[in-house]
C-alpha positions in Angstrom: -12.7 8.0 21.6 -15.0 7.8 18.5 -16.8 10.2 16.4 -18.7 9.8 13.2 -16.7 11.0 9.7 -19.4 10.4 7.3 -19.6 14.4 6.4 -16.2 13.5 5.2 -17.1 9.9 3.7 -19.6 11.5 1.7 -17.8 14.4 0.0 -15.1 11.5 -0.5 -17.7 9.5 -2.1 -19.2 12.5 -4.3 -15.5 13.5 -5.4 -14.6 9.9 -6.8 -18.3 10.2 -8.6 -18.8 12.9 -10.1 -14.9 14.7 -10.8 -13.4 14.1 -13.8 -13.7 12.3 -17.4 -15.2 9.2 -17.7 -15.2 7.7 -20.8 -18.1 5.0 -21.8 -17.4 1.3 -22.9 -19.0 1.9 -25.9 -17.0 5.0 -26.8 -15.4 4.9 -30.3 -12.1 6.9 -27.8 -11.6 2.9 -26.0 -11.1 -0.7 -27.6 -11.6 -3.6 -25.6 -7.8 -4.4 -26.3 -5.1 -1.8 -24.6 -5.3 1.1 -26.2 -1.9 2.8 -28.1 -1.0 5.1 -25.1 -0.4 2.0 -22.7 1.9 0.5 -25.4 4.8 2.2 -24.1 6.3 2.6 -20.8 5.0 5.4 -18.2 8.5 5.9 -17.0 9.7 8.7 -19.2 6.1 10.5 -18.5 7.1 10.2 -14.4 10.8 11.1 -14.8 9.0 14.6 -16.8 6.6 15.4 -14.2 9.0 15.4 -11.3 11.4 17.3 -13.1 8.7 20.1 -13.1 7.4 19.4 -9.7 8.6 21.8 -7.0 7.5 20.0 -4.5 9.4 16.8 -6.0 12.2 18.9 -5.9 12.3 20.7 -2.8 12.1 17.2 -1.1 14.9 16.2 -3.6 16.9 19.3 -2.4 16.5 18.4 1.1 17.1 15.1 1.1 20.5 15.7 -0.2 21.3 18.2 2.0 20.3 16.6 5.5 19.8 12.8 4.8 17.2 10.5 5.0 17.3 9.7 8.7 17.3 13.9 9.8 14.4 14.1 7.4 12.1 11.2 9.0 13.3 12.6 12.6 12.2 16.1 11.3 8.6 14.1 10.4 8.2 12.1 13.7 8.2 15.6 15.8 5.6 17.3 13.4 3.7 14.8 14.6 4.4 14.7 18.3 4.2 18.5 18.1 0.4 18.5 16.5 -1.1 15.7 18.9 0.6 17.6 22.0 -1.4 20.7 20.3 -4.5 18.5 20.7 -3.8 17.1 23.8 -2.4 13.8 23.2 1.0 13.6 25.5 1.1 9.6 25.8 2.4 7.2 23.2 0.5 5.3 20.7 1.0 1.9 22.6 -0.2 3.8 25.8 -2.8 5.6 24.3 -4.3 2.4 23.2 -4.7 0.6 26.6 -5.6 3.9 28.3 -8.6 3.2 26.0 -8.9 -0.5 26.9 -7.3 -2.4 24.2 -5.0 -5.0 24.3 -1.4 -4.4 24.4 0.9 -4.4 21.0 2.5 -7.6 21.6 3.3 -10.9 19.1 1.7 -13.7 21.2 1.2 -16.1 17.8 3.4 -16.2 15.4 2.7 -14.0 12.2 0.9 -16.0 9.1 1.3 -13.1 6.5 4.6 -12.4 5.5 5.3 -9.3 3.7 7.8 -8.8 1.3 8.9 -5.0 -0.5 10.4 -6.8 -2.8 12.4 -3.2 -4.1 11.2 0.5 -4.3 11.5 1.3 -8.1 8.4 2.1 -9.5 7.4 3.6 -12.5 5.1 5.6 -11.3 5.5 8.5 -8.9 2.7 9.2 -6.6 1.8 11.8 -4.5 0.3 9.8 -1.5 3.4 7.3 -1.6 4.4 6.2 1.8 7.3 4.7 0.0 8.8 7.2 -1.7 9.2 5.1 -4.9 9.8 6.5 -8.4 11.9 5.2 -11.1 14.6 7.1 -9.8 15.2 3.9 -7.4 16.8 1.9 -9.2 19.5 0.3 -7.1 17.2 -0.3 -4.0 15.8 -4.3 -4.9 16.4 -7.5 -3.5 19.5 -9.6 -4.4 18.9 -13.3 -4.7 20.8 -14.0 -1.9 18.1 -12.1 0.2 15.1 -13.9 -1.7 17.1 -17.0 -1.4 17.1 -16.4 2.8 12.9 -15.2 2.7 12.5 -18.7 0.7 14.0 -20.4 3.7 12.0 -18.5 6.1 9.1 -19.5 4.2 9.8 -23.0 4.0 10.0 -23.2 7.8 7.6 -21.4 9.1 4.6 -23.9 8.6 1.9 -21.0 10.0 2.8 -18.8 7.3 -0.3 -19.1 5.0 0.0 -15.7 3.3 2.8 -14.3 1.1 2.0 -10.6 0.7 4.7 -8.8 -2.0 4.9 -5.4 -2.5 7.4 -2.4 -4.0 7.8 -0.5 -5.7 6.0 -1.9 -8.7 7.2 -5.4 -7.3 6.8 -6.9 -10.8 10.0 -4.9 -12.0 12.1 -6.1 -9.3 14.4 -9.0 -11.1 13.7 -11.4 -8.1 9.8 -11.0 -8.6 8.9 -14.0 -10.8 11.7 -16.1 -8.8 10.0 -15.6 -5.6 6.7 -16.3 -7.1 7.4 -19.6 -8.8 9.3 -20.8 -6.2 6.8 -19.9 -3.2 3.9 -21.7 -5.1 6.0 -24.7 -6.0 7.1 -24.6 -2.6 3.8 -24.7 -0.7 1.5 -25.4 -3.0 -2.0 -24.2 -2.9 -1.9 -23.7 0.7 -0.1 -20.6 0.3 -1.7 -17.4 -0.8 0.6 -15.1 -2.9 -0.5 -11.5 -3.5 0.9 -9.0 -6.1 0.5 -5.4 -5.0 0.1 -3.7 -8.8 -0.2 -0.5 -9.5 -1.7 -1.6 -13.2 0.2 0.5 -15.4 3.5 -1.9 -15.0 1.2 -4.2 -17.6 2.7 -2.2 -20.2 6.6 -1.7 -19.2 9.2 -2.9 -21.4 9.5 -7.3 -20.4 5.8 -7.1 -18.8 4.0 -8.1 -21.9 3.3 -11.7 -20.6 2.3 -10.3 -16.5 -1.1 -11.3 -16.7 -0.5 -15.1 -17.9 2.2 -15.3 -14.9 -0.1 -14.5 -12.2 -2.7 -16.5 -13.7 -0.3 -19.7 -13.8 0.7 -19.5 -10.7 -2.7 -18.4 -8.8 -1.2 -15.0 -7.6 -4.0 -12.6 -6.2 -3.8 -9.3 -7.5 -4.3 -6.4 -4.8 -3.9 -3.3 -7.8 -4.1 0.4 -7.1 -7.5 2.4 -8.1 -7.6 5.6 -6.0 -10.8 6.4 -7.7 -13.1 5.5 -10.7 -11.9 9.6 -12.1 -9.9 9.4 -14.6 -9.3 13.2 -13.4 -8.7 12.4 -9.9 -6.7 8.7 -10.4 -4.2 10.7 -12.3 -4.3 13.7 -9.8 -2.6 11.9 -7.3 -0.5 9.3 -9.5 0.3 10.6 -12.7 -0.9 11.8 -16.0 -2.1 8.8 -18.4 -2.4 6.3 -15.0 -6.0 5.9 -15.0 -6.4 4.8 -18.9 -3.8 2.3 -18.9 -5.4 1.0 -15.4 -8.8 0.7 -17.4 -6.4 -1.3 -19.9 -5.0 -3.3 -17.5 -8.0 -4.6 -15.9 -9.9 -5.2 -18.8 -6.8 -7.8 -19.3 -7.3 -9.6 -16.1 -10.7 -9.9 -16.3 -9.7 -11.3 -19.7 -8.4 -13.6 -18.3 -11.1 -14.2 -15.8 -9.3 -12.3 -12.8 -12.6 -10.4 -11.2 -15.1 -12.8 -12.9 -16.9 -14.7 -10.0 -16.8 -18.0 -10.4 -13.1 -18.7 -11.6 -11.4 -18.3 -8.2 -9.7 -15.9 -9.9 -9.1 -12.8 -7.0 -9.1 -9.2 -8.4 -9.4 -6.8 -5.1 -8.9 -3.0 -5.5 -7.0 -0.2 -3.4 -8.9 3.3 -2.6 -7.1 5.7 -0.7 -8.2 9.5 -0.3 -6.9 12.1 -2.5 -6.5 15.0 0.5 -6.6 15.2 4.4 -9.9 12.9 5.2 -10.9 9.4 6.3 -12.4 6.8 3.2 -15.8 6.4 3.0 -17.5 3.1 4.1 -15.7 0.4 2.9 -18.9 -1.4 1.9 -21.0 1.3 0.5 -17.7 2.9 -1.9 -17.5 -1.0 -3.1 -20.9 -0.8 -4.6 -20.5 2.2 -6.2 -17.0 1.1 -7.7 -18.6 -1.4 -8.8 -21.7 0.0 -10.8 -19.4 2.4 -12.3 -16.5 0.4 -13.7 -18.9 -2.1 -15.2 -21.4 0.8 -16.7 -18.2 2.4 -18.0 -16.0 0.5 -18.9 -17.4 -3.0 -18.3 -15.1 -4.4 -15.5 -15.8 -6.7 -12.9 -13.3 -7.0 -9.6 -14.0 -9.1 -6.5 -13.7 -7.0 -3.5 -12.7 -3.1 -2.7 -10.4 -2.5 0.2 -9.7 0.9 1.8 -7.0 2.5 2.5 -6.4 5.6 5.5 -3.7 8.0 4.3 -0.7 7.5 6.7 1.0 10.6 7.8 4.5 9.9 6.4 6.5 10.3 3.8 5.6 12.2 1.1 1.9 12.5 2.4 3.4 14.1 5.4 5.1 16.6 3.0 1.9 17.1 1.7 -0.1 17.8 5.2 2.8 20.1 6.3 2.8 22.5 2.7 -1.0 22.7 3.6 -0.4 23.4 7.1 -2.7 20.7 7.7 -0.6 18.3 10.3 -2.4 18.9 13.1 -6.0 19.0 11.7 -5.0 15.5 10.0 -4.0 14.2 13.6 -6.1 15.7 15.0 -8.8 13.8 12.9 -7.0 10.5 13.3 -7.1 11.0 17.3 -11.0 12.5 17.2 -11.6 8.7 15.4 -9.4 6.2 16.9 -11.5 3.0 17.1 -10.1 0.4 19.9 -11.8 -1.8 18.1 -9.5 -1.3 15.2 -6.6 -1.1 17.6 -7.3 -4.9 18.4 -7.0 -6.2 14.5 -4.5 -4.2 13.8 -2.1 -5.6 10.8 1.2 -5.6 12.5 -0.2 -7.9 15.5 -0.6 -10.7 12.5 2.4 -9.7 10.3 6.3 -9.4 9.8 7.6 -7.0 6.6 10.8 -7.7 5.3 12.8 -5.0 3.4 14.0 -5.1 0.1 17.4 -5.5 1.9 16.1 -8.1 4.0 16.2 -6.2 7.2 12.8 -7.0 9.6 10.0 -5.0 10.8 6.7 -5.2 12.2 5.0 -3.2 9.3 5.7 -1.6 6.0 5.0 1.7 7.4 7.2 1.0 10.0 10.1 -0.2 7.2 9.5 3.0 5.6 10.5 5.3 9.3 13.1 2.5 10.0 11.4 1.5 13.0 13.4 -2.2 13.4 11.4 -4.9 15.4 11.8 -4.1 19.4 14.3 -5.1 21.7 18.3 -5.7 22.2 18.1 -9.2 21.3 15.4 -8.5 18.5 16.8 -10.2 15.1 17.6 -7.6 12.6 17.5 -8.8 9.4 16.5 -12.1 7.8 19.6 -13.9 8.3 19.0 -13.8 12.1 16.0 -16.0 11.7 15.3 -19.5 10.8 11.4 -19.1 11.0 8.6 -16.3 12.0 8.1 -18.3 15.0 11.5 -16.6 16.1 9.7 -13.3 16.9 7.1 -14.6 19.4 6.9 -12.8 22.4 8.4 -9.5 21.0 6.8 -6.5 21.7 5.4 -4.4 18.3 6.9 -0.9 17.7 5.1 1.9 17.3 4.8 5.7 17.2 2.8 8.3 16.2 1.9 7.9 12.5 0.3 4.3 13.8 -3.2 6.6 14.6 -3.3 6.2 11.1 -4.3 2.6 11.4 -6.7 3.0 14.0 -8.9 5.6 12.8 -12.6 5.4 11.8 -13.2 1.8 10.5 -9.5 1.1 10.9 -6.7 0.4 7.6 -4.4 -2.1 6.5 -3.1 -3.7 3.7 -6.5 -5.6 3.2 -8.7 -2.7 4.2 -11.0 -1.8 7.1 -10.9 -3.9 9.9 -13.3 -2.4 12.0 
């Protein structure tokens, strides 16, 4: 069941392109070096803004009063109640070979493995599927736990991917340990990503980020919801955009972006509201013409990202009273083509905690890997080759993933 989106691609597209301030590389306002409002850390700017957020604190205020689990439960049947209202009665893993696709299974073993490596953040934004904020502090791995996902590595020979994410995963105290030791582990046959939101370039310990990655061949995935300095710092903060500019003039600095030094620098654009990205393809060549006549920066690919309906995005569709329109859009696009390239059929996401799953979004709703004898947590495994055979959870909120030209952690994949 497909239908076209490009009325909504295109007012996505115009949005990014023409909302907001956008400041010239040769404006006397920008240096080529960071510029004095990225010198200091964005944390006391976040902590301000949720204090004055009633939203923020509405969702604070419930959270203490009914718990994290009642909440997610309260989320799931939003959900279920909107696609009934469209007429959707089935589940997700149903719905999909009702409309020919294969079923959600593991027959290989995974070669990504994805680590969220801790939820602090330092930012605070208003898409977040993760909920993360500087207020979560204590939630990070332990080296005992990145000790274990070292192990796990080491023996599972198909892993060719290690995907790490947060939080701002950089702040996690475990970050650089898992890094150094991955790529001294397996050498250049391993990919590492960083998931960087940009502004953690200029957090108190960060100063020598850059020169890490670089040193040990980390890909950067960072965070650019849009080439608006008006809309960027809509959705995640007031001052984000400018020290993202900062931040990847630094890594093309230091030749992340710059084609020809194998250097990867791939950006993240998700939508700011209720609507499907654009075309993957045609939003890359506009990010591109515009960062480099701005502001003169060069990045290797663009991936795209669908808004999932969870979390605090789900907060977000139901103070709208948008739920069932959003699902409703999801459902009206569902691509079986997407459905068959799905991330979780290639991927297993460890928690911060260590416990297993067969996404991140998944991690988020606490939706373990299927089945009594399904290993719970790291420490049940010895490799990924362990989970062959399983079958993958899902629910609802996976429509997300299978909409339009599809979503995943490295874009459309449809």
């Amino acid at each position: 069941m497909t239908t076209s989106f490009s009325t909504t691609a295109t007012r996505c597209e115009n949005k990014c392109a023409t909302t907001g301030r956008r400041r010239r590389k040769n404006s006397t306002t920008r240096t080529s070096s960071s510029s004095s409002s990225s010198s200091s850390s964005l944390v006391p700017e976040t902590l301000k803004e949720m204090a004055s957020d009633p939203e923020f604190q509405n969702t604070s205020t419930r959270l203490k009063a009914f718990g994290q689990k009642a909440l997610t439960r309260e989320e799931a049947k939003k959900r279920r109640r909107a696609l009934e209202n469209v007429g959707v009665n089935e589940s997700f893993a149903s719905y999909i070979e009702t409309n020919k696709g294969s079923a959600l299974e593991r027959q290989l073993p995974p070669s990504i493995l994805q680590v969220n490596i801790g939820i602090y953040c330092n930012q605070a934004c208003s898409h977040c599927h993760v909920e993360s904020s500087p207020l979560r502090v204590e939630e990070t791995m332990s080296r005992e736990t990145r000790e274990r996902v070292e192990f796990i590595l080491e023996k599972s020979e198909g892993v060719t991917t290690l995907d790490v994410t947060g939080g701002a995963p950089e702040l996690a105290p475990e970050f650089r340990n898992l890094v150094r030791n991955a790529r001294k582990m397996k050498g250049d046959a391993l990919k590492i990503i960083d998931r960087c939101n940009l502004t953690v370039f200029y957090e108190p310990g960060q100063e020598d980020l850059g020169a890490f990655l670089k040193e040990h061949d980390v890909t950067v995935v960072a965070s650019l919801p849009c080439y608006s300095e008006a809309n960027t710092d809509k959705q995640r903060g007031r001052g984000v955009f400018e020290r993202s500019i900062d931040a990847l003039k630094e890594l093309n600095a230091l030749g992340y972006g710059i084609e020809g030094t194998g250097r990867t620098l791939d950006l993240m654009y998700n939508p700011g509201g209720a609507f499907l990205p654009p075309e993957q393809s045609k939003l890359e060549v506009a990010y591109k013409s515009e960062l480099k006549e701005a502001y003169g920066i060069e990045f290797s690919n663009l991936f795209t990202l669908t808004n999932m309906p969870i979390k605090r995005f789900a907060d977000f569709l139901h103070r709208e009273k948008k739920t069932e329109e959003y699902m409703k859009l999801l459902v009206d696009n569902f691509n079986v083509s997407a459905a068959e390239n799905v991330m979780c059929r290639d991927v297993v996401s460890i928690k911060w905690d260590g416990s297993l799953y067969d996404c991140d979004f998944n991690q988020q709703l606490d939706i373990g890997l299927l089945g009594a004898k399904a290993p719970k947590t790291v420490f049940d495994v010895e490799s990924v080759e362990d989970i062959v055979g399983l079958k993958i959870a899902s629910d609802n909120h996976c429509f997300g993933c299978t909409a339009g030209s599809g979503s995943s952690c490295g874009g459309a994949i449809a």
